[in-house]
C-alpha angles and dihedrals in degrees: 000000000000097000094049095052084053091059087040086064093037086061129111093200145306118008129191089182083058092048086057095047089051096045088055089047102051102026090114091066096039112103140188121014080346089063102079114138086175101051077051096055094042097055085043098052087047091050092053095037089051097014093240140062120274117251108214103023116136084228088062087063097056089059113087132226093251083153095050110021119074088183083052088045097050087061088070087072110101115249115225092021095183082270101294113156129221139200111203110195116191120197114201129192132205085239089065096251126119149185119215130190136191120206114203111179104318098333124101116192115188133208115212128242113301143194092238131020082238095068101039087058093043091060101048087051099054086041088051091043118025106033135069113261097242085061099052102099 
């Protein structure tokens, strides 16, 4: 996870190619029409095979926009969290760039700055949520 936070930072905006990564990363706790191993495997199999993702596969369409969306990224929130409570603070410039941070107790993990708020709020959440706590800096 760490290494693809670390490519989430190094982005310059909205990736296809990322959505796919995280998708791969956090699969086991998707659920419901999210939750598709095979549509994964599928997309993966077609990236190795042409070397791109494909551009009007209904596969592609399944994926969510988890570089681009905030209202994709918020559903990687987990639902039914044993009742910890969480601030998300979002920090928008006029160039278009953010920060975001989610405070959870009395912990505040930051996202740096970012090309898109989507992003920056992706990152805080996958730090909150899918790394130790000693590695959330």
């Amino acid at each position: 996870m760490q290494d693809l936070i670390a490519r989430l930072e190094a982005a310059e905006g909205p990736s296809r190619e990322l959505d796919l990564d995280i998708a791969e990363a956090v699969m086991d706790v998707l659920t419901g029409e999210q939750h598709r191993p095979d549509l994964l495997k599928a997309l993966r199999d077609f990236q190795q095979r042409e070397k791109r993702l494909p551009y009007d596969d209904i596969s592609m369409y399944w994926l969510p926009h988890w570089t681009e969306s905030m209202d994709a990224t918020l559903k990687l929130l987990p639902k039914g969290d044993n009742g910890k409570r969480l601030c998300i603070v979002l920090e928008m410039y006029a160039d278009g760039k953010a920060n975001a941070c989610v405070v959870l107790r009395t912990e505040n993990i930051w996202s740096k700055e970012q090309a898109t708020p989507a992003l920056a709020l992706l990152i805080a959440i996958l730090k909150v949520h899918y790394l130790p706590t000693r590695d959330r800096v």
